[in-house]
Every structure is written in C-alpha cells, then in structure tokens.
C-alpha positions, -999 to +999 in steps of 0.1 A: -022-072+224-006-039+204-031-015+198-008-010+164-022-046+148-055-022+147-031-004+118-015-032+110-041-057+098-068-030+074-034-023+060-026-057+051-060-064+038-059-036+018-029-035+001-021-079-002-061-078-013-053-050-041-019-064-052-037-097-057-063-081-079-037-066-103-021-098-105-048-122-111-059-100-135-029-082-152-045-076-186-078-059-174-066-040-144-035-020-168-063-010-192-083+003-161-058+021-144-038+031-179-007+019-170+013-009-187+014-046-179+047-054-165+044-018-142+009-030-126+028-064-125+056-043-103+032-026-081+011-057-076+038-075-062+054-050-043+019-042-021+015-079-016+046-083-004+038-050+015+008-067+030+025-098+039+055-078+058+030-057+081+017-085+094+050-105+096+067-068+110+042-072+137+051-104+154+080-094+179+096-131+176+101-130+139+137-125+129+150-093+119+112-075+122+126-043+123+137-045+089+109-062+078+090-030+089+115-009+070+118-026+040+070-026+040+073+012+040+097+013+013+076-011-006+041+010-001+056+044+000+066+043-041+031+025-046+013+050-028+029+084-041+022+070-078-009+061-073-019+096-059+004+114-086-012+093-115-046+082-109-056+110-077-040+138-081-057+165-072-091+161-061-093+151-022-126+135-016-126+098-019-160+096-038-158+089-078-164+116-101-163+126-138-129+136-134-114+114-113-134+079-115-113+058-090-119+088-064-095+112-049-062+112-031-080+112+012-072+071+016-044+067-002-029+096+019-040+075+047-022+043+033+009+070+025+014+080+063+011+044+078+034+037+053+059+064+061+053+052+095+066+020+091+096+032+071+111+059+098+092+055+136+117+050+161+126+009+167+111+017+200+078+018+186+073-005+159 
C-alpha cells in the first residue's frame, strides 16, 4: 500500500465532507461564513470534486491520474487561500475565539500544503 493514501484519504474526508455541507445547506452555511450563495455554491463544489479526485488520483490504474492530481490541487489551492484570507486570517491557533469564531489559519495551512503538493510534486511521486 502507499503510505501517501494516509494523506490522501483525511483529505478527502475533509474536504468532499465540507463541500457537502455547503451544498446541502447553501442558505445557512453563506450566512455563517458571510459569503454569498452562489460563491459557497462554487467552493462547495470545487472541494467535493477535490475530495473525489484525491482518492481517484491515488489509484495508479485510473486514466490520466496524474492530471487528476493536478487538476485536485488546483481545485483546493483557491478554496484554501480564501478561506484563510477571509474567514482565518491572522490568528494561527486552531481553537475558536472572539475574534475569529471558526478558529485560525494552522489546518487550513495544512489542507493548503497537501494541496500544493498535489498540484506541483514531481510525476514520480504522486
């Protein structure tokens, strides 16, 4: 087994599991976050899709996985330097506070470099 499905998979979770929330509730989640409908709508399809291509970037038989890797970083990387320029920005910690109640930027900085990953490592090693 690749030791990378270890990043592969939370990363799926997380960003198909998000994306889903946004979209099954499109109304709620752009009051929440403060953004408008059809841009949550945007980014909720884009880290699905996201989520959907790590895993399918993974598998060394499906067609054309290299650009399915390629084309999941370029998906998450917009996704993830919004969410930490709008919503994070510039508190580190995770943990909520008054200032910053969805938490700070540390995860989705995380999220941001598997992301980058994904988008430029050498064929080689996806």
């Amino acid at each position: 087994m690749n030791p990378l499905w270890f990043i592969r998979l939370p990363f799926a979770i997380t960003f198909a599991g998000h994306g889903a929330g946004k979209l099954l509730m499109p109304e709620a989640s752009s009051d929440m976050l403060g953004v408008s409908v059809w841009l949550l709508i945007v980014v909720g399809v884009a880290e699905v899709l996201a989520g959907i291509g790590v895993v399918v970037g993974g598998f060394s038989a499906a067609p054309h996985r290299i650009l399915v890797n390629r084309l999941t970083g370029l998906a998450a990387v917009p996704v993830l330097v919004g969410a930490i320029a709008m919503l994070h920005w510039p508190r580190w910690s995770f943990v909520a506070s008054e200032s910053h109640p969805l938490g700070g930027m540390e995860f989705q900085v995380l999220l941001l470099g598997v992301a980058l990953y994904l988008l430029l490592a050498p064929k080689s090693s996806l």
